[in-house]
N, CA, C and O of each residue as an XYZ file, in Angstrom:
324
protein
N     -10.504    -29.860     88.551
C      -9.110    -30.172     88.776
C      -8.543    -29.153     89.756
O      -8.537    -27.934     89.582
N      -8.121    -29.739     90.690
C      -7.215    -28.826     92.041
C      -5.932    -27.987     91.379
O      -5.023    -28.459     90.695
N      -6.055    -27.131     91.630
C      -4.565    -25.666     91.576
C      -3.506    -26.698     92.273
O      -3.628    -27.197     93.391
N      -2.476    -26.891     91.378
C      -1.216    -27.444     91.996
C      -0.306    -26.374     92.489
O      -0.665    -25.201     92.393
N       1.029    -26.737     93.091
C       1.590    -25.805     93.535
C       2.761    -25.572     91.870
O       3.497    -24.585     91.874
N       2.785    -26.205     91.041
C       3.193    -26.154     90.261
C       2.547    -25.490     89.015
O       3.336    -24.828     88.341
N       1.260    -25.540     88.579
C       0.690    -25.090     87.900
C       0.663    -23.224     88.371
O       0.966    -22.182     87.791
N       0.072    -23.625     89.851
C       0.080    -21.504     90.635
C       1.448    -21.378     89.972
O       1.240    -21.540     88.769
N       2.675    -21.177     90.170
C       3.927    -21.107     90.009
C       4.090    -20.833     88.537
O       4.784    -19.844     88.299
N       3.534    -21.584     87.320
C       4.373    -22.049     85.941
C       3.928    -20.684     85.898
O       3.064    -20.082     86.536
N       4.876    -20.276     84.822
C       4.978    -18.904     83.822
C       4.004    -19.244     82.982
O       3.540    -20.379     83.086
N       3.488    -18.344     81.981
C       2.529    -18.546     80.627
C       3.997    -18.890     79.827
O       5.157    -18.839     80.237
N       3.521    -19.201     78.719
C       4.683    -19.325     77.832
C       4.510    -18.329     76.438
O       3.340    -17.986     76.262
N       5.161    -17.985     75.761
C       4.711    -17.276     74.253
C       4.882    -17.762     73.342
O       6.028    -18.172     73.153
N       4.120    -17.927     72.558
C       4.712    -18.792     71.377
C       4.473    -17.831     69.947
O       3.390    -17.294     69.718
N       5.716    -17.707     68.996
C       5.482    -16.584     68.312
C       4.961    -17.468     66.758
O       5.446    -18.530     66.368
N       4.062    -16.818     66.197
C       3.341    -17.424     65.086
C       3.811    -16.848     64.071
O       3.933    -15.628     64.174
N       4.207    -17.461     62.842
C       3.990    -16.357     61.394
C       2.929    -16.864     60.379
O       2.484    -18.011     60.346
N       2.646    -16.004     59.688
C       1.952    -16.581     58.544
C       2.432    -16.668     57.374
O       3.632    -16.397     57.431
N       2.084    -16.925     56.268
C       2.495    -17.977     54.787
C       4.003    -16.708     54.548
O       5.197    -17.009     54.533
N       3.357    -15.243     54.382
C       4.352    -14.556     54.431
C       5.431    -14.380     54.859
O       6.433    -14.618     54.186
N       5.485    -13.780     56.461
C       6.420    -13.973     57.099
C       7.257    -15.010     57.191
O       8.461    -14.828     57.369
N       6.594    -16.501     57.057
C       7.721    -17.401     56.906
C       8.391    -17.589     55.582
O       9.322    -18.360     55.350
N       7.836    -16.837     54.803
C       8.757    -17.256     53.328
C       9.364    -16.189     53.300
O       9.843    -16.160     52.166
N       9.699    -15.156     53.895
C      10.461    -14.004     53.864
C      11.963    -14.777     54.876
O      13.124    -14.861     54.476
N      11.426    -15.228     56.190
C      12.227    -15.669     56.889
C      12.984    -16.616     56.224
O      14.189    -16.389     56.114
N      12.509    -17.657     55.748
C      13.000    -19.056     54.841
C      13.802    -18.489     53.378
O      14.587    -19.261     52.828
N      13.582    -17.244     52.849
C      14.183    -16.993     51.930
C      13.654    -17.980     50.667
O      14.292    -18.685     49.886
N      11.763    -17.641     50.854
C      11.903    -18.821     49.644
C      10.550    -17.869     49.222
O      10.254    -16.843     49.834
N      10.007    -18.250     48.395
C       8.300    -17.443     47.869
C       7.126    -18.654     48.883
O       7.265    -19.762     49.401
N       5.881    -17.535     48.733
C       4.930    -18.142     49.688
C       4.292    -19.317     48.922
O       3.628    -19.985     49.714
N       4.250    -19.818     47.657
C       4.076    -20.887     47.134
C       4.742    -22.135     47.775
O       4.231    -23.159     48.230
N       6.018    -21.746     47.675
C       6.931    -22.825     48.287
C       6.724    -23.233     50.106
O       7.065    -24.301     50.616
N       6.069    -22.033     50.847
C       5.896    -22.631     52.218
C       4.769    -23.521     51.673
O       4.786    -24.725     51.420
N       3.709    -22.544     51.549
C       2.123    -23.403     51.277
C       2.213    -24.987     50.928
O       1.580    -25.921     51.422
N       3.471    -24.982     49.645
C       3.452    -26.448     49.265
C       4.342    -27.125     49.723
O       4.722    -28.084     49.051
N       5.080    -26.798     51.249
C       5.807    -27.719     52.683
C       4.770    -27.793     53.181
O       4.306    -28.903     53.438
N       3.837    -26.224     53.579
C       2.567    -27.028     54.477
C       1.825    -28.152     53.927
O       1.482    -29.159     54.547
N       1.601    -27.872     52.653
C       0.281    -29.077     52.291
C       1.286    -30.521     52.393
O       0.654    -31.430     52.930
N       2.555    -30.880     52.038
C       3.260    -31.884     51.807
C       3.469    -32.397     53.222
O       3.489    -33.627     53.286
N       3.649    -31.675     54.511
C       3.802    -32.023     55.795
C       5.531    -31.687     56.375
O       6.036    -31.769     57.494
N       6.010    -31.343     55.219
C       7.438    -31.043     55.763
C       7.059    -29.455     56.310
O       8.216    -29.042     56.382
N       6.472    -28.646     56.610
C       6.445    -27.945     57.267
C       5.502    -28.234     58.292
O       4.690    -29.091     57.943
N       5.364    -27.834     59.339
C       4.013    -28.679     60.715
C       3.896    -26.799     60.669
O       4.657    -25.856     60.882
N       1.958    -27.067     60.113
C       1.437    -25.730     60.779
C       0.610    -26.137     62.319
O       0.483    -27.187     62.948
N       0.100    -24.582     62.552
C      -1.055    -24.748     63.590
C      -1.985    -24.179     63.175
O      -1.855    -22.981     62.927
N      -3.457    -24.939     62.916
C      -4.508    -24.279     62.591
C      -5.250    -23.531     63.403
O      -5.756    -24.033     64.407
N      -5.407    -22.312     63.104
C      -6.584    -21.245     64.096
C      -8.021    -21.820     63.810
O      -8.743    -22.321     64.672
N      -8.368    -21.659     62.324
C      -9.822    -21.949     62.366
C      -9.374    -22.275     60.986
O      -8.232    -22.625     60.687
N     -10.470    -22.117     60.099
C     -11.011    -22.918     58.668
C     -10.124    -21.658     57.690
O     -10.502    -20.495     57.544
N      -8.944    -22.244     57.140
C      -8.129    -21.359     56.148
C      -7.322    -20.280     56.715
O      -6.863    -19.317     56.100
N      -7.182    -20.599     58.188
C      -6.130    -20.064     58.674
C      -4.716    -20.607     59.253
O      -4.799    -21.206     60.326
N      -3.571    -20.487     58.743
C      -2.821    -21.362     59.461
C      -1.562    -20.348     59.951
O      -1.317    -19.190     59.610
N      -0.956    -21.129     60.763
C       0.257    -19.759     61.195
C       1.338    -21.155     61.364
O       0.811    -22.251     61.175
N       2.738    -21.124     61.694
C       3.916    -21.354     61.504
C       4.298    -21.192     63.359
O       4.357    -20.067     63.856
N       4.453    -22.053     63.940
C       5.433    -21.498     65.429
C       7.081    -21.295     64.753
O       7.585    -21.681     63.699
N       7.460    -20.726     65.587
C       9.206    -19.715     65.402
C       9.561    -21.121     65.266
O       9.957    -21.703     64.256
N       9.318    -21.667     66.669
C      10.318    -22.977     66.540
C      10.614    -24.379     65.213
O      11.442    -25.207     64.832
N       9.139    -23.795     64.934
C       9.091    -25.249     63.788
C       9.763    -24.568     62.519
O      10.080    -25.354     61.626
N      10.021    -23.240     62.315
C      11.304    -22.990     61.330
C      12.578    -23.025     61.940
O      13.239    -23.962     61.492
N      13.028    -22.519     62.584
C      14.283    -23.410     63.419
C      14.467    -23.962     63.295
O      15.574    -24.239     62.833
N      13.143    -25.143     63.710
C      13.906    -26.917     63.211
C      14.079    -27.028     61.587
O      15.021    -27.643     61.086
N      13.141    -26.414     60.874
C      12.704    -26.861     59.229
C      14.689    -26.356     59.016
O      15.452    -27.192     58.530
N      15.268    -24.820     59.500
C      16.354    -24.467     58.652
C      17.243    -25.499     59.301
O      17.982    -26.071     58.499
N      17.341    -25.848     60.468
C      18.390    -26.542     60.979
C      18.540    -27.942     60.614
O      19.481    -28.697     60.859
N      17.014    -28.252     59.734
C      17.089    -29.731     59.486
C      17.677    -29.673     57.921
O      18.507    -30.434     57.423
N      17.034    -28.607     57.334
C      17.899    -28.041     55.566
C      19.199    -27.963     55.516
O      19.948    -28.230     54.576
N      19.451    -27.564     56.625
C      21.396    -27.443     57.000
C      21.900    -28.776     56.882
O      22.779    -29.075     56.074
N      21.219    -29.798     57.880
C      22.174    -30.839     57.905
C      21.473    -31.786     56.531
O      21.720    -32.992     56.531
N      20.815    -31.344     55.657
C      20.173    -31.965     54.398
C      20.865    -31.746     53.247
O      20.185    -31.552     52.240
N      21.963    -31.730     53.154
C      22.678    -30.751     51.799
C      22.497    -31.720     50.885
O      22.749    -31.203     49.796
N      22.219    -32.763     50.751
C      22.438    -33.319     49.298
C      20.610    -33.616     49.038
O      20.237    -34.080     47.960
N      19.763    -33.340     49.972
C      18.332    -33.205     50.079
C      17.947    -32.455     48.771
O      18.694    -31.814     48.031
N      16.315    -32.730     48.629
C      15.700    -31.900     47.577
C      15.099    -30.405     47.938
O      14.246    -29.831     47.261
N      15.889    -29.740     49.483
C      14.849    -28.303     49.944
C      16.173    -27.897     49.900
O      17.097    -28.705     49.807
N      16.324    -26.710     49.961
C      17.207    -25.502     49.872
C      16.802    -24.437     50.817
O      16.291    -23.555     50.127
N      16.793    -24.251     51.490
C      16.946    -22.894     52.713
C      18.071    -22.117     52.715
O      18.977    -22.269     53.535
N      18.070    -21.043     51.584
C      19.246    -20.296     51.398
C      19.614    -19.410     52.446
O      18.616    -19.350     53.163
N      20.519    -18.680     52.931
C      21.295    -17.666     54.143
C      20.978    -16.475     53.646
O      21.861    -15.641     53.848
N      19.855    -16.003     52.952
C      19.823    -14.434     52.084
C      19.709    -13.643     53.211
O      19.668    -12.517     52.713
N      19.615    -13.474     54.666
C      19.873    -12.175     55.073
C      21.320    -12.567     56.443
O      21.845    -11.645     57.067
């Protein structure tokens, strides 16, 4: 595949990962409760390899911003910090 003038040009991008921890610290919930959004699908992981999974920033963003407009929903994403 030929070097576009767009591809030479694009920036890398970063994409920041957490794991079971970090996102249940962030979410304000215990790591049981991510694990069992990941396994249910209301959380979208990204798998590294076999029993590893990590969380992009953005897909909690969406998860709290979608809990926000969910108030009479069955998830709770409390404001603890």
């Amino acid at each position: 595949m030929p070097i576009t003038k767009e591809i030479a040009e694009s920036k890398p991008t970063t994409v920041m990962l957490h794991n079971v921890d970090e996102a249940a610290f962030i979410l304000c919930v215990s790591p049981t409760t991510v694990r069992r959004w990941m396994k249910d699908g209301t959380l979208k992981v990204v798998r590294l390899s076999a029993g590893v999974v990590r969380v992009e920033n953005s897909e909690l963003e969406r998860f709290v911003k979608e809990a926000g407009s969910n108030k009479g929903g069955d998830r709770s994403v409390s404001t603890c910090r």
